[in-house]
PyMOL Python script that loads the backbone (N, CA, C, O; Angstrom):
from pymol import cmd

cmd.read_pdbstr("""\
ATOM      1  N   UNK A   1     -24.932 -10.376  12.622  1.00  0.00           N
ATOM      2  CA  UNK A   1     -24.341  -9.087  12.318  1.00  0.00           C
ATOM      3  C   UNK A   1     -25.475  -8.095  12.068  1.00  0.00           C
ATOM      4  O   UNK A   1     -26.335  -8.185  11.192  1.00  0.00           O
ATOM      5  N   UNK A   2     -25.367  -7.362  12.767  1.00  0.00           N
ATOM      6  CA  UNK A   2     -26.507  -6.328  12.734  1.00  0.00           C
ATOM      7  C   UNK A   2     -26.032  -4.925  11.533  1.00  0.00           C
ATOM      8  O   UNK A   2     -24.892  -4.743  11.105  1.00  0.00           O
ATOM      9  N   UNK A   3     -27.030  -4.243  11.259  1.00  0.00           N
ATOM     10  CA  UNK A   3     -27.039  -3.354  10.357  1.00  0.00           C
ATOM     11  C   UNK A   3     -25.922  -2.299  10.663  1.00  0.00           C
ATOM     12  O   UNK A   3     -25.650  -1.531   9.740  1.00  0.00           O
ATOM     13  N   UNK A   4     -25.497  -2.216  11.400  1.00  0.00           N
ATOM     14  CA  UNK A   4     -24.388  -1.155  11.708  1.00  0.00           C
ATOM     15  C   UNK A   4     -22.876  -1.671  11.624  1.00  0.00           C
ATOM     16  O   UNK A   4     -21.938  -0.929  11.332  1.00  0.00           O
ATOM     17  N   UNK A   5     -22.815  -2.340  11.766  1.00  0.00           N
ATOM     18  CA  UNK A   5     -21.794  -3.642  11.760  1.00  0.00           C
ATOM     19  C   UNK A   5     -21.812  -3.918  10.109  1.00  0.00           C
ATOM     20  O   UNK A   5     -20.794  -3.919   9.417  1.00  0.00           O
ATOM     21  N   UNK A   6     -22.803  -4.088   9.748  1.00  0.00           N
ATOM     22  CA  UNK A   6     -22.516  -4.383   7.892  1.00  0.00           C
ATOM     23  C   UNK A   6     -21.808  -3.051   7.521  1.00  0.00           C
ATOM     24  O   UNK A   6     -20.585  -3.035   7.382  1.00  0.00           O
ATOM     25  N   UNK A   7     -22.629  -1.833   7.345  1.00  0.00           N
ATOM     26  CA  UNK A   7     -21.957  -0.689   7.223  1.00  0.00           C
ATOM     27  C   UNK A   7     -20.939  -0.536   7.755  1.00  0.00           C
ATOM     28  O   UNK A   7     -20.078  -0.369   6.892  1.00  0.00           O
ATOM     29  N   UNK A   8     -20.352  -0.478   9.179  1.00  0.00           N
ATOM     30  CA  UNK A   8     -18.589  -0.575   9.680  1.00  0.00           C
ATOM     31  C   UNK A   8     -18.026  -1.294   8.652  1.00  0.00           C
ATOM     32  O   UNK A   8     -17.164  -0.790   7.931  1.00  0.00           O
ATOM     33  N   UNK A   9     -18.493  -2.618   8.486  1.00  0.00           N
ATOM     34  CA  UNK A   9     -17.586  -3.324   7.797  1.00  0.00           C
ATOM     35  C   UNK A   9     -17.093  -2.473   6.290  1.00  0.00           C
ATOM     36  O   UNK A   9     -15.968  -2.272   5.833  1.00  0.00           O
ATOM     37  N   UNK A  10     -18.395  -2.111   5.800  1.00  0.00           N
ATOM     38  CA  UNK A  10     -18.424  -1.678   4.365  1.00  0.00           C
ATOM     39  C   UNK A  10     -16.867  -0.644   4.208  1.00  0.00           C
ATOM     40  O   UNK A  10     -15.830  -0.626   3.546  1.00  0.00           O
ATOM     41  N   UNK A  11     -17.476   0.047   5.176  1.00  0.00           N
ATOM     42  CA  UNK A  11     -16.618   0.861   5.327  1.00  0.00           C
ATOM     43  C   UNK A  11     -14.737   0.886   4.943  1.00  0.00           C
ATOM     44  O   UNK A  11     -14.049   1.444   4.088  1.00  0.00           O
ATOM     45  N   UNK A  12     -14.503   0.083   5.941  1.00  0.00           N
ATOM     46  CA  UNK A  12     -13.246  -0.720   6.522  1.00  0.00           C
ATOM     47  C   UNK A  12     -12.986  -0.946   4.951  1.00  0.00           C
ATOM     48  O   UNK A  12     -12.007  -0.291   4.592  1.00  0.00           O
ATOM     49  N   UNK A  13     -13.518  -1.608   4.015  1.00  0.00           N
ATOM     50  CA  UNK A  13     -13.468  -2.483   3.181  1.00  0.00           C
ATOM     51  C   UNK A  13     -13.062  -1.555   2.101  1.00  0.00           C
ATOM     52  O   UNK A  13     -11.950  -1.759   1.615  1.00  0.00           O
ATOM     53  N   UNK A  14     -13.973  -0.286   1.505  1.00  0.00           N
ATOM     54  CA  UNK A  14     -13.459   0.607   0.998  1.00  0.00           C
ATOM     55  C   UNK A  14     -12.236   1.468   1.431  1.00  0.00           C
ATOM     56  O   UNK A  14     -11.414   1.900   0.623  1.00  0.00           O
ATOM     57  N   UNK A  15     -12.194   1.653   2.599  1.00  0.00           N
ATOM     58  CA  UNK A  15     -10.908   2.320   2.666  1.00  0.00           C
ATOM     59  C   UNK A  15      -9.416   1.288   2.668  1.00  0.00           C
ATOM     60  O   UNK A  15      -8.293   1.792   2.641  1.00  0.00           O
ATOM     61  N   UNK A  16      -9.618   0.045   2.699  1.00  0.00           N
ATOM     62  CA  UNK A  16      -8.875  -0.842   2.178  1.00  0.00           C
ATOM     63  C   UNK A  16      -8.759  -0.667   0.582  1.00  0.00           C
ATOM     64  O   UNK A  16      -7.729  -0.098   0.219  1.00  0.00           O
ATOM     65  N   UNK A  17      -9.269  -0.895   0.006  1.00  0.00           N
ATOM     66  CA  UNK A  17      -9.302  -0.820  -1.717  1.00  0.00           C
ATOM     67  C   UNK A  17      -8.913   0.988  -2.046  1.00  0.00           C
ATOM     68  O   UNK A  17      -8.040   1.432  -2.792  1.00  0.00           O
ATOM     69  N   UNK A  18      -9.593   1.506  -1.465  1.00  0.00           N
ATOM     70  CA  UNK A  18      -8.978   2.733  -1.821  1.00  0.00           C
ATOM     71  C   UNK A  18      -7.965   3.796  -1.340  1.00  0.00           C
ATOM     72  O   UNK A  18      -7.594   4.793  -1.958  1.00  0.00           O
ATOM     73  N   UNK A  19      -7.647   3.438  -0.287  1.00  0.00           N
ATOM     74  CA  UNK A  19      -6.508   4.200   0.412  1.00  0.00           C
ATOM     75  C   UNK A  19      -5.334   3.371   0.998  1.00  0.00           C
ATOM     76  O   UNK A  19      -5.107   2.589   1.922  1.00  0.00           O
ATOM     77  N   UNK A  20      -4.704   3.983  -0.066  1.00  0.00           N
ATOM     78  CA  UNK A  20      -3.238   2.933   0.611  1.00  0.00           C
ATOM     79  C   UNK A  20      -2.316   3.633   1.659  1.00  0.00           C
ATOM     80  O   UNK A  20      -1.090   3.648   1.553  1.00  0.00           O
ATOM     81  N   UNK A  21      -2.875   4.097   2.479  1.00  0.00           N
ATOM     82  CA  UNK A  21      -2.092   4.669   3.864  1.00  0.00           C
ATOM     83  C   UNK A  21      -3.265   3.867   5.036  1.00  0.00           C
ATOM     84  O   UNK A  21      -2.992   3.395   6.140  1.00  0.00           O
ATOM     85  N   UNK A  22      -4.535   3.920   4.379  1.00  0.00           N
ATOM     86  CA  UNK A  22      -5.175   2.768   5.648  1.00  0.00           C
ATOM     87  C   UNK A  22      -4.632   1.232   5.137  1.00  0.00           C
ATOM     88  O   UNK A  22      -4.745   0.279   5.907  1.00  0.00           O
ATOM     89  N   UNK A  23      -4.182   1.104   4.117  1.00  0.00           N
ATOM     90  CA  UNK A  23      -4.105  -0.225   3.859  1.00  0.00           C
ATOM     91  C   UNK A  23      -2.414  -0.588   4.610  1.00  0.00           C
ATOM     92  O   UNK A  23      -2.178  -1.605   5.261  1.00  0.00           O
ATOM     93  N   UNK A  24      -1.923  -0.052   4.465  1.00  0.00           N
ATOM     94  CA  UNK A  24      -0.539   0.273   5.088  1.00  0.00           C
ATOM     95  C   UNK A  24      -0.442  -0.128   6.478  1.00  0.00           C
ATOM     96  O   UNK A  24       0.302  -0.938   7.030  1.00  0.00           O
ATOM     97  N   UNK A  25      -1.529   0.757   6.999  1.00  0.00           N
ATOM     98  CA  UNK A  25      -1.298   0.683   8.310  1.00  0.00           C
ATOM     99  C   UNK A  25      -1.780  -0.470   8.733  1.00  0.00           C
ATOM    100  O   UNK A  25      -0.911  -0.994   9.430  1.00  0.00           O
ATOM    101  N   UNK A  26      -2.899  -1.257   8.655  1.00  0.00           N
ATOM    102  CA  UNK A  26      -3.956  -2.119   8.542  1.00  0.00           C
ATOM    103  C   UNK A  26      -2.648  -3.268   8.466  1.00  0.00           C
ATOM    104  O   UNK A  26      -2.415  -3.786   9.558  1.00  0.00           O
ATOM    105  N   UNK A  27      -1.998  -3.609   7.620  1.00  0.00           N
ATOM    106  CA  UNK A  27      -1.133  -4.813   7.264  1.00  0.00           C
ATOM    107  C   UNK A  27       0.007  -4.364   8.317  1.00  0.00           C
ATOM    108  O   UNK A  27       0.767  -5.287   8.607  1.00  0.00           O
ATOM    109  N   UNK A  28       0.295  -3.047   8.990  1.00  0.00           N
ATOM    110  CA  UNK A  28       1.531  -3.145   9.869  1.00  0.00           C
ATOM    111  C   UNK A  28       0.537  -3.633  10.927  1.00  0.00           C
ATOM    112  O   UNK A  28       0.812  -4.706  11.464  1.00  0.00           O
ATOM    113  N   UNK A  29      -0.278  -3.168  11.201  1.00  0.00           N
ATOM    114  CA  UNK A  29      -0.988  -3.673  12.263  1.00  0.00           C
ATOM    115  C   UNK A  29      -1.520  -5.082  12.979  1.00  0.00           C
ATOM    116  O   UNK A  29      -1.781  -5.368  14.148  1.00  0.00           O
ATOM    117  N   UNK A  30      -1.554  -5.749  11.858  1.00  0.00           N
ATOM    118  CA  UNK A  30      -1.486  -7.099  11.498  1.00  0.00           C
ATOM    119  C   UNK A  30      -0.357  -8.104  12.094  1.00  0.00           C
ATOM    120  O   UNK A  30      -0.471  -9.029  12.897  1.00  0.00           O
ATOM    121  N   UNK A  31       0.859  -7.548  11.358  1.00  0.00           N
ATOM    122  CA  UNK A  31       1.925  -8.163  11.212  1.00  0.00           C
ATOM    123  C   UNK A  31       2.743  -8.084  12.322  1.00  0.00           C
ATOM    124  O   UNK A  31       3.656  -8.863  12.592  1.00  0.00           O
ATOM    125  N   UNK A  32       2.191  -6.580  13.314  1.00  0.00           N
ATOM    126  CA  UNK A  32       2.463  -7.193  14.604  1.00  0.00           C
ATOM    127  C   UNK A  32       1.763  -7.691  15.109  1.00  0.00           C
ATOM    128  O   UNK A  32       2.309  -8.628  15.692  1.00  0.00           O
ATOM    129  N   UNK A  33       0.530  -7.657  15.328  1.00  0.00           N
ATOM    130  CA  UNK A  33      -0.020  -9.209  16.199  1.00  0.00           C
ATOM    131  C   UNK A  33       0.173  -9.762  15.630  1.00  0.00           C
ATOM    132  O   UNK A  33      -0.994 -10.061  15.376  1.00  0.00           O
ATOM    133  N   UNK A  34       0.693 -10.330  15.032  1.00  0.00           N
ATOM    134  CA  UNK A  34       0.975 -11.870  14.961  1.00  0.00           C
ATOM    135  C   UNK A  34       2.123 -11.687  15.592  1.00  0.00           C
ATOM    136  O   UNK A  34       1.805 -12.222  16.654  1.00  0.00           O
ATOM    137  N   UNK A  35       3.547 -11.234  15.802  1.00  0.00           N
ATOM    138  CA  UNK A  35       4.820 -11.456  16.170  1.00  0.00           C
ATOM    139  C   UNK A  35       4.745 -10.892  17.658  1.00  0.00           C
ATOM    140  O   UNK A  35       5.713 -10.874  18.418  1.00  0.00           O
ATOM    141  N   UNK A  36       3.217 -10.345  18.038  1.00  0.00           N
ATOM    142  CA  UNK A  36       3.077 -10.406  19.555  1.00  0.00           C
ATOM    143  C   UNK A  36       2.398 -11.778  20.046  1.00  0.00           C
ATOM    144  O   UNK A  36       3.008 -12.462  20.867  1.00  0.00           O
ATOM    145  N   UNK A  37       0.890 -12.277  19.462  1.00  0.00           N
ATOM    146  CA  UNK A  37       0.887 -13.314  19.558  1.00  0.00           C
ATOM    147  C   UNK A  37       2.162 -14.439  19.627  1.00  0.00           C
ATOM    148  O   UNK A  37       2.059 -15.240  20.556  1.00  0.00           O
ATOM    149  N   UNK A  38       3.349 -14.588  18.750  1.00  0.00           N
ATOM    150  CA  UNK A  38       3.977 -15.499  18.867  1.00  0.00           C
ATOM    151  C   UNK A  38       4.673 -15.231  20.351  1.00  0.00           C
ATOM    152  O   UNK A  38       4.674 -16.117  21.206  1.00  0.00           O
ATOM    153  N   UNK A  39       5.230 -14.005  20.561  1.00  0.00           N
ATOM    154  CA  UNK A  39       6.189 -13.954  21.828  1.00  0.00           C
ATOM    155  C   UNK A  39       5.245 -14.206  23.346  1.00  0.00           C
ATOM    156  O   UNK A  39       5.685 -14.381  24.482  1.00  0.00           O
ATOM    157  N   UNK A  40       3.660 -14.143  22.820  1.00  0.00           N
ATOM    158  CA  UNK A  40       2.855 -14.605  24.009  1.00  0.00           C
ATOM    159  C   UNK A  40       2.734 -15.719  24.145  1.00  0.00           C
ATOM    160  O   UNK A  40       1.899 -16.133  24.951  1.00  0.00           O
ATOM    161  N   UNK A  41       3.441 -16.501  23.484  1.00  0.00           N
ATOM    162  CA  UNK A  41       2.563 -18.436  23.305  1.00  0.00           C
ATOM    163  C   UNK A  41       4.153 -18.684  23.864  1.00  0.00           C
ATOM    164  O   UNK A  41       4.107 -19.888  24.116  1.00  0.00           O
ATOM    165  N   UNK A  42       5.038 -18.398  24.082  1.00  0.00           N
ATOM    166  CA  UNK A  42       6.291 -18.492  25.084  1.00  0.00           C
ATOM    167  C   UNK A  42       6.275 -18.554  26.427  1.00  0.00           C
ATOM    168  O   UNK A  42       5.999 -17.484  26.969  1.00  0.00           O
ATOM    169  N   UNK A  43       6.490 -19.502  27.161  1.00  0.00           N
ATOM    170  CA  UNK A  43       6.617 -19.007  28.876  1.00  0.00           C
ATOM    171  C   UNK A  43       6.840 -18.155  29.144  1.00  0.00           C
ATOM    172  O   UNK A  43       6.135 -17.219  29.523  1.00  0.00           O
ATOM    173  N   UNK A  44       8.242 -18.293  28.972  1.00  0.00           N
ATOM    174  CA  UNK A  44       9.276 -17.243  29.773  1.00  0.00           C
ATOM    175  C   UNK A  44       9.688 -16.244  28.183  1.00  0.00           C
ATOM    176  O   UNK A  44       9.659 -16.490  26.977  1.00  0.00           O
ATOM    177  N   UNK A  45      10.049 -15.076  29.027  1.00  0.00           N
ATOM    178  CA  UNK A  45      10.718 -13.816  28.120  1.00  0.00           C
ATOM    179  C   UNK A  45      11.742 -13.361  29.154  1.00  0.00           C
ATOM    180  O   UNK A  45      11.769 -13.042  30.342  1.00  0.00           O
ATOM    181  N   UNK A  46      12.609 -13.493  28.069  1.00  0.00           N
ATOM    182  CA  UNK A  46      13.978 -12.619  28.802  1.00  0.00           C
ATOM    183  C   UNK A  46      13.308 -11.235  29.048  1.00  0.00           C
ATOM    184  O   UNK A  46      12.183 -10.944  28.643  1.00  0.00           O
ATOM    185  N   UNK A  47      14.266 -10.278  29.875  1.00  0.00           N
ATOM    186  CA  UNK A  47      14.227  -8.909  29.730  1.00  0.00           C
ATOM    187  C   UNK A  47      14.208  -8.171  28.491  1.00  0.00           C
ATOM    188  O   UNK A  47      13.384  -7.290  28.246  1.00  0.00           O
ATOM    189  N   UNK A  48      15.258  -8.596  27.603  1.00  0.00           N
ATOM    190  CA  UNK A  48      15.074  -8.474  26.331  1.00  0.00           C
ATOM    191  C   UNK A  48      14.300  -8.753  25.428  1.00  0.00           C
ATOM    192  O   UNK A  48      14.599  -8.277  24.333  1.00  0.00           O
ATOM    193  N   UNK A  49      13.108  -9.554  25.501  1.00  0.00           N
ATOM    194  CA  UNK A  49      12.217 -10.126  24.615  1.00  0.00           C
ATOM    195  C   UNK A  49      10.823  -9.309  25.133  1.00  0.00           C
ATOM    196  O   UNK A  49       9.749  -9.001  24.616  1.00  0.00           O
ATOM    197  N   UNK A  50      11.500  -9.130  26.525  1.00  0.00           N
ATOM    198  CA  UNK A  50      10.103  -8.134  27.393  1.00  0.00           C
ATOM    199  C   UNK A  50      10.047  -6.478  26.406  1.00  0.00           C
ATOM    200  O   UNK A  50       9.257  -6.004  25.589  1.00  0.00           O
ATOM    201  N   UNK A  51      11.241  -6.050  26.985  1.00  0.00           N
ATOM    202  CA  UNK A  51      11.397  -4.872  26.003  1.00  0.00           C
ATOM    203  C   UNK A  51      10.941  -4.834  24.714  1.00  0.00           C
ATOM    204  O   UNK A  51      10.279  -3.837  24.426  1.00  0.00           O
ATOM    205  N   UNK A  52      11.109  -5.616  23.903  1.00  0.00           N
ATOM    206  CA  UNK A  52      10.622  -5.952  22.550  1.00  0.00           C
ATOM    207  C   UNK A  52       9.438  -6.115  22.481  1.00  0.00           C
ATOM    208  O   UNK A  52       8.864  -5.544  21.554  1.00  0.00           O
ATOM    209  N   UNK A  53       8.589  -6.996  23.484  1.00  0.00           N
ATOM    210  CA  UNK A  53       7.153  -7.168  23.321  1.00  0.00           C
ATOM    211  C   UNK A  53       6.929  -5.536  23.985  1.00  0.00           C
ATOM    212  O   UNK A  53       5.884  -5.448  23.340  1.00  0.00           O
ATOM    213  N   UNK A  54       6.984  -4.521  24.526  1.00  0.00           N
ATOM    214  CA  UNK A  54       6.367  -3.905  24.717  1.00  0.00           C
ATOM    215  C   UNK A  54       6.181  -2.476  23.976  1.00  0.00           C
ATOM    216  O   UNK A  54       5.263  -1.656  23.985  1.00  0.00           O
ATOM    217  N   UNK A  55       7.973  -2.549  23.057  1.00  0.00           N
ATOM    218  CA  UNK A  55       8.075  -1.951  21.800  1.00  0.00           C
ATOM    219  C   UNK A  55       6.659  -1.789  20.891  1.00  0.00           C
ATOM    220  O   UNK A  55       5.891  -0.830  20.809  1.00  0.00           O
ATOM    221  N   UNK A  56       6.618  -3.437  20.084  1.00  0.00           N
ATOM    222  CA  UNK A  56       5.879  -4.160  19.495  1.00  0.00           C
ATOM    223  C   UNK A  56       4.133  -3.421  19.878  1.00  0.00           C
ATOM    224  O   UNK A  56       3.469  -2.932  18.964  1.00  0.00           O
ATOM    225  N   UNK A  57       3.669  -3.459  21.180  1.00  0.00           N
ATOM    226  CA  UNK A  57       2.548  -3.254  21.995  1.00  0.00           C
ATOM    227  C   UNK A  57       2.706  -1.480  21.248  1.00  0.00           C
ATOM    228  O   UNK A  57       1.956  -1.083  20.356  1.00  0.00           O
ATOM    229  N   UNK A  58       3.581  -0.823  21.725  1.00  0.00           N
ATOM    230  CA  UNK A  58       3.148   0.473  21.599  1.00  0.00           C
ATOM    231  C   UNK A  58       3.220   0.863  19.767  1.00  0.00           C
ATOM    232  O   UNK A  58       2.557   1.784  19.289  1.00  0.00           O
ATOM    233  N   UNK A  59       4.201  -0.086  18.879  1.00  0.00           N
ATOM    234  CA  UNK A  59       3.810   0.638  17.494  1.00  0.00           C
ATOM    235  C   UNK A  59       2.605  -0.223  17.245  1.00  0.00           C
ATOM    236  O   UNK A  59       2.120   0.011  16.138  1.00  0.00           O
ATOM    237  N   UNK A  60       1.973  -1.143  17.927  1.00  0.00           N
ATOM    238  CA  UNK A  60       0.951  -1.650  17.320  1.00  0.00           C
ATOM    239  C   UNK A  60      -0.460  -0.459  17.849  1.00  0.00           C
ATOM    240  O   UNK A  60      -1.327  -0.043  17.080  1.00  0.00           O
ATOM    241  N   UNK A  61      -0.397  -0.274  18.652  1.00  0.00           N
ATOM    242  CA  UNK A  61      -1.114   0.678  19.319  1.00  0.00           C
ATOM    243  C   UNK A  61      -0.882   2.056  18.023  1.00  0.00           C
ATOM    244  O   UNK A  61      -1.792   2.400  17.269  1.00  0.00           O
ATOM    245  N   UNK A  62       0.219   2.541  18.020  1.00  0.00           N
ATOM    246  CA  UNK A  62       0.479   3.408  16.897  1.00  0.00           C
ATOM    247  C   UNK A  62      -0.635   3.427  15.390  1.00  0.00           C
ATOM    248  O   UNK A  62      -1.547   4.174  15.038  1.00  0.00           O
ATOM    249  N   UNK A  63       0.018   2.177  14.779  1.00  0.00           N
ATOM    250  CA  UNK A  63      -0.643   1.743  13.880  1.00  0.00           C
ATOM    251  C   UNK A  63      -2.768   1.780  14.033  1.00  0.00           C
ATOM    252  O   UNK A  63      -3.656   2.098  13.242  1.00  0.00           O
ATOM    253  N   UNK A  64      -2.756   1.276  15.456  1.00  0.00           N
ATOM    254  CA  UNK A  64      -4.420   1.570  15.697  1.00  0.00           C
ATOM    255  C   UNK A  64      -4.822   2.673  15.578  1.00  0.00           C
ATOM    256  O   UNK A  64      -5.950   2.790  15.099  1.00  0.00           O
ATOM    257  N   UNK A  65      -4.100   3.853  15.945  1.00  0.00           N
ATOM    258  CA  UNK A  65      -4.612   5.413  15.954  1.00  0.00           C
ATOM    259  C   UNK A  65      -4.652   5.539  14.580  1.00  0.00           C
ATOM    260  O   UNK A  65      -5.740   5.626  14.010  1.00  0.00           O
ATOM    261  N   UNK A  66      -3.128   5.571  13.692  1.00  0.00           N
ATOM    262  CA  UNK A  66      -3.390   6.059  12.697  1.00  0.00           C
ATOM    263  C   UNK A  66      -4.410   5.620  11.816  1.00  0.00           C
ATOM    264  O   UNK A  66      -4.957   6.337  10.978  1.00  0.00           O
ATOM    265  N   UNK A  67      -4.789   3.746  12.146  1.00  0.00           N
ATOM    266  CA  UNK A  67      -6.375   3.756  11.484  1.00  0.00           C
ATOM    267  C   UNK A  67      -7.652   4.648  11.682  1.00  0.00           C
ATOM    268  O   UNK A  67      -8.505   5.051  10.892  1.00  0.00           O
ATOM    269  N   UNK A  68      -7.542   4.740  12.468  1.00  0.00           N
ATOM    270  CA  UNK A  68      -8.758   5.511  13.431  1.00  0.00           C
ATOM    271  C   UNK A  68      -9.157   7.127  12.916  1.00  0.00           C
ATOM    272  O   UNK A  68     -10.133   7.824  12.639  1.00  0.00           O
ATOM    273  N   UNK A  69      -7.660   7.177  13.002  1.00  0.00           N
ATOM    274  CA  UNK A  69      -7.415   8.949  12.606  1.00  0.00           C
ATOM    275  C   UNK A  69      -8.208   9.021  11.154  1.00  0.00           C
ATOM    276  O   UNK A  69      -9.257   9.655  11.036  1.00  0.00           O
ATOM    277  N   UNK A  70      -7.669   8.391  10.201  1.00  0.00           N
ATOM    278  CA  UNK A  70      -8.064   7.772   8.644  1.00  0.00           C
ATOM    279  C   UNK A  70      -9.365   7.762   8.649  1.00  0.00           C
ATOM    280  O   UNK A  70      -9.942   8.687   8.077  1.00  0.00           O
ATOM    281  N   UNK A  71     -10.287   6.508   9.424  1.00  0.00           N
ATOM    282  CA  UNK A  71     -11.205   6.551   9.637  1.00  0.00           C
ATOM    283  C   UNK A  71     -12.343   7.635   9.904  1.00  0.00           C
ATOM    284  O   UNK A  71     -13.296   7.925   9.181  1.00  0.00           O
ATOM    285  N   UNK A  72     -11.950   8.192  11.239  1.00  0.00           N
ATOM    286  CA  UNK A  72     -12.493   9.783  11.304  1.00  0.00           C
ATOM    287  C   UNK A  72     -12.654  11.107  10.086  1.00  0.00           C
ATOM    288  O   UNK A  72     -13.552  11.934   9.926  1.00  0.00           O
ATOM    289  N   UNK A  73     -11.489  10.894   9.422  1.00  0.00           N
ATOM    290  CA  UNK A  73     -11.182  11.823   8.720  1.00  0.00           C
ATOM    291  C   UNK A  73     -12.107  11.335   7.073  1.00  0.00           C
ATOM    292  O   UNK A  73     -12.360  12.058   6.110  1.00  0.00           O
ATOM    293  N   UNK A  74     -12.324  10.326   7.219  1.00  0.00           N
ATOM    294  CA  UNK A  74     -13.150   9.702   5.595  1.00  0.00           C
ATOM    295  C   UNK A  74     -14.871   9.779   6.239  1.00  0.00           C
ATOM    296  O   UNK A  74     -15.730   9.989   5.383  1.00  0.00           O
ATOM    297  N   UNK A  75     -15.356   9.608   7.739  1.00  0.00           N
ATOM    298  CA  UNK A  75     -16.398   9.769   8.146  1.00  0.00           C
ATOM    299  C   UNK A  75     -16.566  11.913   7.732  1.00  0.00           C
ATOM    300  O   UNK A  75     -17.287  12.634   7.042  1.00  0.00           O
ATOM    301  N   UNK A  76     -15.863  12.011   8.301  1.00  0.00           N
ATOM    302  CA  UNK A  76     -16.420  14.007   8.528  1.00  0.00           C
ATOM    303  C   UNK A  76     -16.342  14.375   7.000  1.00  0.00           C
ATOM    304  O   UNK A  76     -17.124  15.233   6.590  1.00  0.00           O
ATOM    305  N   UNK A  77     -15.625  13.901   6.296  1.00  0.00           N
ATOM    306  CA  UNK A  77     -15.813  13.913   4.581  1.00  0.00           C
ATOM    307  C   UNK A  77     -17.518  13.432   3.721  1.00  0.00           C
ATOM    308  O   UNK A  77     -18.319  13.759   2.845  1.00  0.00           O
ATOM    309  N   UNK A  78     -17.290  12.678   4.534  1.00  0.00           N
ATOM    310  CA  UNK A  78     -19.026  11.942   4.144  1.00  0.00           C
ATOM    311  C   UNK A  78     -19.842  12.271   5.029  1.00  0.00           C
ATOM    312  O   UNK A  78     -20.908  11.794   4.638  1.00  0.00           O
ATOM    313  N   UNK A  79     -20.060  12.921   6.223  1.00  0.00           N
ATOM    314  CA  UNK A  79     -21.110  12.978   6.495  1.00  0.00           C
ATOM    315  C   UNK A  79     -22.294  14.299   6.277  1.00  0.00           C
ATOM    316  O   UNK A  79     -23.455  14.158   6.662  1.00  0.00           O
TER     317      UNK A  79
END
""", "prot")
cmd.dss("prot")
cmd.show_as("cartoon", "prot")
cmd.util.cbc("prot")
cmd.orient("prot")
């Protein structure tokens, strides 16, 4: 792990402990991969399970921005 990577991490880590709208999102974000992981370890998907996984895909995607956004917005504060 290189020096920039410790700091990312640091980062991540404080806005976990201190902001509970990244922490929020962070645990929705989570909690769908895993319930995408599970519908991927399946052969087959109905049409209906398709729809759902791709639901799933776009609020997880959701959930990534609004980290990001968070992120950005605690960097231009500090820098």
């Amino acid at each position: 792990m290189n020096v920039q990577d410790v700091r990312e991490e640091a980062v991540l880590e404080r806005l976990r402990v201190e902001n509970p709208e990244f922490r929020k999102w962070e645990e929705e974000h989570s909690e769908l991969e895993n319930r995408l992981r599970s519908m991927d370890s399946h052969v087959y998907l109905t049409p209906e399970e398709e729809i759902e996984r791709k639901r799933l895909q776009k609020l997880k995607l959701l959930a990534k921005d609004r980290m990001m956004e968070i992120l950005r917005r605690h960097r231009a504060g500090n820098a």
